[in-house]
ZALUM-963129 format. One line per 3 residues: number of its first residue (from 0); their letters; for each residue x, y, z of N, C-alpha, C, CB. Coordinates in Angstrom, 2 decimals. Glycine has a CB too. Example, Ala and Ser with C-alpha at 12.3 -4.5 7.8 and 13.67 -1.06 7.14 Angstrom:
2
0) as) 13.19,-5.69,7.80,12.30,-4.50,7.80,13.20,-3.30,7.80,11.31,-4.47,9.05 | 12.85,-2.25,7.08,13.67,-1.06,7.14,12.90,0.03,7.87,14.08,-0.60,5.72
END
This chain:
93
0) xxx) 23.89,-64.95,1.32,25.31,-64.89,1.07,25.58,-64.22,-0.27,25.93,-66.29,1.12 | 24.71,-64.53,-1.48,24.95,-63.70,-2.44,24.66,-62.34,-2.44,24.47,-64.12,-3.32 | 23.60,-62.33,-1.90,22.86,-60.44,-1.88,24.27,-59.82,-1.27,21.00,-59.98,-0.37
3) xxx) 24.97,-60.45,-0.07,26.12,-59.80,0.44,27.30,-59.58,-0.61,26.60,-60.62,1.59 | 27.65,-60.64,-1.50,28.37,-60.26,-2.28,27.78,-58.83,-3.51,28.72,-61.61,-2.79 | 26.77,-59.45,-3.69,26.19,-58.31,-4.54,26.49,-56.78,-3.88,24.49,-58.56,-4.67
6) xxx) 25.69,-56.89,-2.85,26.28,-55.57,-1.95,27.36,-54.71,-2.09,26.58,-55.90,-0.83 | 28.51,-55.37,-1.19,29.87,-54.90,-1.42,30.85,-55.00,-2.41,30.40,-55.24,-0.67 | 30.37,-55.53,-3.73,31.00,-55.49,-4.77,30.21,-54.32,-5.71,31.09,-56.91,-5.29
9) xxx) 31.28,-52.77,-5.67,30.46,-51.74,-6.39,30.69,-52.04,-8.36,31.19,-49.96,-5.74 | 30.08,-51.56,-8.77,30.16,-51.39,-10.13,31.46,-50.22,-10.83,28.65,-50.93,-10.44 | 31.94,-49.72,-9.47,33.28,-49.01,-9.83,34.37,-50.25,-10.25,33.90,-48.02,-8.38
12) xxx) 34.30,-51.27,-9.00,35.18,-52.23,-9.19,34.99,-53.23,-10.14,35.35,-52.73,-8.16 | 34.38,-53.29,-11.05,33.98,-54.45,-12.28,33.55,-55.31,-11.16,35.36,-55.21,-13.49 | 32.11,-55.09,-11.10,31.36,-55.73,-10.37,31.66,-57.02,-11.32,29.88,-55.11,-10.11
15) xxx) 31.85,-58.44,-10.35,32.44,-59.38,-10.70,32.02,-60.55,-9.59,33.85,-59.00,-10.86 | 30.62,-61.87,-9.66,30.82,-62.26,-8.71,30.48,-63.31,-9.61,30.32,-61.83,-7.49 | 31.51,-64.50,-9.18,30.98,-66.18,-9.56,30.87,-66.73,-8.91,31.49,-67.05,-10.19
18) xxx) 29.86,-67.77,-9.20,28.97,-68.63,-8.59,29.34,-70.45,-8.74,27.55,-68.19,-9.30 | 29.79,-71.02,-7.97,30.22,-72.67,-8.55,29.48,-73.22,-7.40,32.17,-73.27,-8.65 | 28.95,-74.09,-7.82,28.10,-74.87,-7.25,28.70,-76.81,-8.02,26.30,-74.09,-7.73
21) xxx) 28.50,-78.11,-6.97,28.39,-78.92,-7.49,28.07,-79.93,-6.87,29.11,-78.98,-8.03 | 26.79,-80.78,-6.67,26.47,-81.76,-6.06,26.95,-82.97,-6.43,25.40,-81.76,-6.03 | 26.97,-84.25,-5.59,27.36,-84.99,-5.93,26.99,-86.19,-4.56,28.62,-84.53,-6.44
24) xxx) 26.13,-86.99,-5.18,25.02,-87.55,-3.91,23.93,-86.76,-3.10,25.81,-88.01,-2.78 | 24.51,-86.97,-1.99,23.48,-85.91,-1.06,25.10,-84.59,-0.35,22.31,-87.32,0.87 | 25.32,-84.58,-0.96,26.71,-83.63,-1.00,26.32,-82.06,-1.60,28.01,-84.44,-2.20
27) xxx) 26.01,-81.05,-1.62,26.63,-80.06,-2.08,27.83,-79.07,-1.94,25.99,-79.65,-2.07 | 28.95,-78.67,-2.99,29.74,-77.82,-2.93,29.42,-76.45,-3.36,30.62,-78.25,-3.46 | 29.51,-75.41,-2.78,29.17,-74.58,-3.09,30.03,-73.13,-3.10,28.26,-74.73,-2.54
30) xxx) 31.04,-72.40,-3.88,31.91,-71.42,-3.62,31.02,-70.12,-4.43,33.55,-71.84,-4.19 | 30.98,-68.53,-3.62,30.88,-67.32,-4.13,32.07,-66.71,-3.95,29.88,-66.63,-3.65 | 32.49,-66.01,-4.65,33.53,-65.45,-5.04,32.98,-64.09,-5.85,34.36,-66.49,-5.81
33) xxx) 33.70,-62.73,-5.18,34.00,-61.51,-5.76,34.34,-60.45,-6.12,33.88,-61.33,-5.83 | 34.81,-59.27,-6.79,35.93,-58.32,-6.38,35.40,-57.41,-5.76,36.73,-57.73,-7.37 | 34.27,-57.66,-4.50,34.39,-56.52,-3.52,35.54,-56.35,-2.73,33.41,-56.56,-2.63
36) xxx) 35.07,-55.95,-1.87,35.67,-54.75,-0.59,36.42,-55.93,0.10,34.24,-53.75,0.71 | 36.37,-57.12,0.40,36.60,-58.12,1.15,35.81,-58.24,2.80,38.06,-58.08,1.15 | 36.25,-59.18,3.32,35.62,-59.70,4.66,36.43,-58.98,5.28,35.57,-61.25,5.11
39) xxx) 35.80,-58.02,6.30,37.19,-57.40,7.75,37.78,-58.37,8.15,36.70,-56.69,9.37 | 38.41,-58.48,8.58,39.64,-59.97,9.63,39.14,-59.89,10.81,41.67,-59.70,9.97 | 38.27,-58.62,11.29,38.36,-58.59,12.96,37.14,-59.08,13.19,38.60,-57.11,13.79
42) xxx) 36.02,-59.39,11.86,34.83,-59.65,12.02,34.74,-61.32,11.40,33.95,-58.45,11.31 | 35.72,-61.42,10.84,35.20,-63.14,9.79,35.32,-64.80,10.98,37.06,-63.50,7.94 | 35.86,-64.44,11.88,35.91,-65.63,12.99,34.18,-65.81,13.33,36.99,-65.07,14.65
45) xxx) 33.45,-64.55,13.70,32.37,-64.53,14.01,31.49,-64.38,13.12,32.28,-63.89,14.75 | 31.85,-64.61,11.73,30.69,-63.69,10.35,29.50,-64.42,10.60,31.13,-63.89,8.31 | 29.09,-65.71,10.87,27.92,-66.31,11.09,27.19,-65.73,12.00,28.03,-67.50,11.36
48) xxx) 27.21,-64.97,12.87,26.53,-64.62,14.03,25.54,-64.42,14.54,26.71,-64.05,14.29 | 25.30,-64.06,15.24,23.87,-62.95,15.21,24.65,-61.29,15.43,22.47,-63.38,16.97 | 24.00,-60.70,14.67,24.17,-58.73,15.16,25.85,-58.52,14.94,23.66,-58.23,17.47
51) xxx) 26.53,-59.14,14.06,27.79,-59.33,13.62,27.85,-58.39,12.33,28.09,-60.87,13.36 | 28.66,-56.97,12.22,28.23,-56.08,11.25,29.49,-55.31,11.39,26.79,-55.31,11.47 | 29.95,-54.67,9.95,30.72,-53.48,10.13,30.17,-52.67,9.38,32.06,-53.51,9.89
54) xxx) 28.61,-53.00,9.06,28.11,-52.32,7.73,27.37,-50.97,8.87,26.73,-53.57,6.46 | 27.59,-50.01,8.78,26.46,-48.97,9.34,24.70,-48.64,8.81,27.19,-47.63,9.09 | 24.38,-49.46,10.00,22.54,-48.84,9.64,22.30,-50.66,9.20,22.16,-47.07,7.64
57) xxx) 23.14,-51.74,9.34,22.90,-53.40,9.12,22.53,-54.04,10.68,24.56,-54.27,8.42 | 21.80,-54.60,10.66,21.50,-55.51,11.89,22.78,-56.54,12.13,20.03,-56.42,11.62 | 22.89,-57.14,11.31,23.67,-58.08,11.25,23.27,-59.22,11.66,24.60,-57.83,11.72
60) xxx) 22.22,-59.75,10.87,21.35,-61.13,11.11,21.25,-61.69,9.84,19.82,-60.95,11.72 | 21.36,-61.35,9.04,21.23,-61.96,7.70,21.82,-63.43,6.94,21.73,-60.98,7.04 | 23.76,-63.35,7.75,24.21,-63.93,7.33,24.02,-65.56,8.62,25.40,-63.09,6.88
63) xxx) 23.43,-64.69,9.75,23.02,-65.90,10.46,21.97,-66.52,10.35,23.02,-65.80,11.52 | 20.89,-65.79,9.68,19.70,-66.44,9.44,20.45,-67.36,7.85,18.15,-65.10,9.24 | 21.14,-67.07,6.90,21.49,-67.44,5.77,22.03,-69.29,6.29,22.72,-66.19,5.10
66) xxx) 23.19,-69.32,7.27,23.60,-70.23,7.97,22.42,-71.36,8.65,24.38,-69.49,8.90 | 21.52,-70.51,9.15,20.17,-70.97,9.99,19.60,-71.82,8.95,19.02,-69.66,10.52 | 19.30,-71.47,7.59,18.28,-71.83,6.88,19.09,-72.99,6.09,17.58,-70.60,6.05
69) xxx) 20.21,-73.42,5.94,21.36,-74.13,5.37,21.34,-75.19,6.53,22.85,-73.20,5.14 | 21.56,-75.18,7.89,21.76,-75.97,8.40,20.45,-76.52,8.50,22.46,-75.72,9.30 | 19.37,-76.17,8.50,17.96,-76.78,8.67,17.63,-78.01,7.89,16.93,-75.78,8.30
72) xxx) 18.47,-77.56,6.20,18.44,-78.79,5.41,19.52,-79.78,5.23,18.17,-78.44,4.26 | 20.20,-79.53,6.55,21.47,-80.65,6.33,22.65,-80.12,7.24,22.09,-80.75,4.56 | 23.68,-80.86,7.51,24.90,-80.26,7.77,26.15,-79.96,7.29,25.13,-80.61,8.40
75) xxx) 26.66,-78.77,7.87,27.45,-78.07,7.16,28.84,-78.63,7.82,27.10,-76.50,7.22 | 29.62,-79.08,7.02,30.90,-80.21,6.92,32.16,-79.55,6.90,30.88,-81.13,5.54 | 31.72,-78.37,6.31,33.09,-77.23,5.85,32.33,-75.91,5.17,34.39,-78.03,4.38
78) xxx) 33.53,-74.76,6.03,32.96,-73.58,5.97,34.54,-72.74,5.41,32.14,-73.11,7.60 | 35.12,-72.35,4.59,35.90,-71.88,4.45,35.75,-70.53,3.95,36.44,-72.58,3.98 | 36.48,-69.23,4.29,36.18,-68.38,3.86,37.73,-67.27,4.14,34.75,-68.16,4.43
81) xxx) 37.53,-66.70,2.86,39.15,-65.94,2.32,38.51,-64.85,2.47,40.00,-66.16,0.62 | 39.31,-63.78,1.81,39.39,-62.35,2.15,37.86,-62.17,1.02,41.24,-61.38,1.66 | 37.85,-63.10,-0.26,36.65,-62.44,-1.49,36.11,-63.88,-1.69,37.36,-61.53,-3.30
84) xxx) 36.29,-64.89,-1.02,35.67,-65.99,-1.77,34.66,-66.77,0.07,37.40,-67.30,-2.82 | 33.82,-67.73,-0.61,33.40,-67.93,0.51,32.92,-69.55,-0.23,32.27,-66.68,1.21 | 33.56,-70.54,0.87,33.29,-72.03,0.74,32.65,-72.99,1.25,33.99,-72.48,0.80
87) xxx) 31.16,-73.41,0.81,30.64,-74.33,1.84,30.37,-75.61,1.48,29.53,-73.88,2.38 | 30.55,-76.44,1.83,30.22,-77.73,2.03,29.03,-78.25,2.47,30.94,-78.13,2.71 | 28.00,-78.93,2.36,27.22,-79.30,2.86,26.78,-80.59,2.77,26.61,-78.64,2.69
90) xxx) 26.06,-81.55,3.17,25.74,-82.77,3.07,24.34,-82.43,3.79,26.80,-83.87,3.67 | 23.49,-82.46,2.93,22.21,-82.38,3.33,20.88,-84.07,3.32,21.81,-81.11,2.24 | 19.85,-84.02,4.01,18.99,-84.96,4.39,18.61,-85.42,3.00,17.86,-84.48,5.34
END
C-alpha cells in the first residue's frame, strides 16, 4: 500500500506521503495519505482485487496480495478509502 503511494505521488507534485499508525490492544489503526494522482472512482469499489489496474504494463495483484497478507494476521474491521488517503483498521491474533 505504501510502494503504491510512493508510486503515484511524482516529485513534480511535492511528493508528500504520511504515515499514522496507532495500536491500542490487539487493535491496529493505520491511515496513508498523499498528494498523488488519487484513486480512479471506477476502480476503488474493487481496489482489493485480483488483476484490478489502471496502471499500464501493472498486473494488478499487489494490492490484493497487500490485503492477503493483512488479513492472514488478523481481521480487517474497517477499510476506508478517499480520493488520497487510505484507512485500515485491523484487530489482529
Amino acid at each position: 500500500m505504501l510502494g503504491n503511494a510512493i508510486k503515484f505521488t511524482s516529485k513534480e507534485a511535492g511528493r508528500n506521503i504520511t504515515i499514522k499508525a496507532e495500536k491500542k490492544n490487539n487493535e491496529l489503526n493505520v491511515c496513508i495519505k498523499d498528494t498523488g494522482s488519487g484513486i480512479n472512482p471506477e476502480i476503488k469499489p474493487k481496489l482489493f482485487s485480483k488483476f484490478v489496474t489502471d496502471s499500464p504494463g501493472a498486473t494488478g495483484i499487489g494490492l490484493y496480495i497487500s490485503k492477503s497478507i493483512v488479513e492472514a494476521h488478523g481481521e480487517v474491521y474497517g477499510l476506508r478509502i478517499t480520493e488520497r488517503e487510505l484507512h485500515l483498521r485491523l484487530v489482529y491474533h
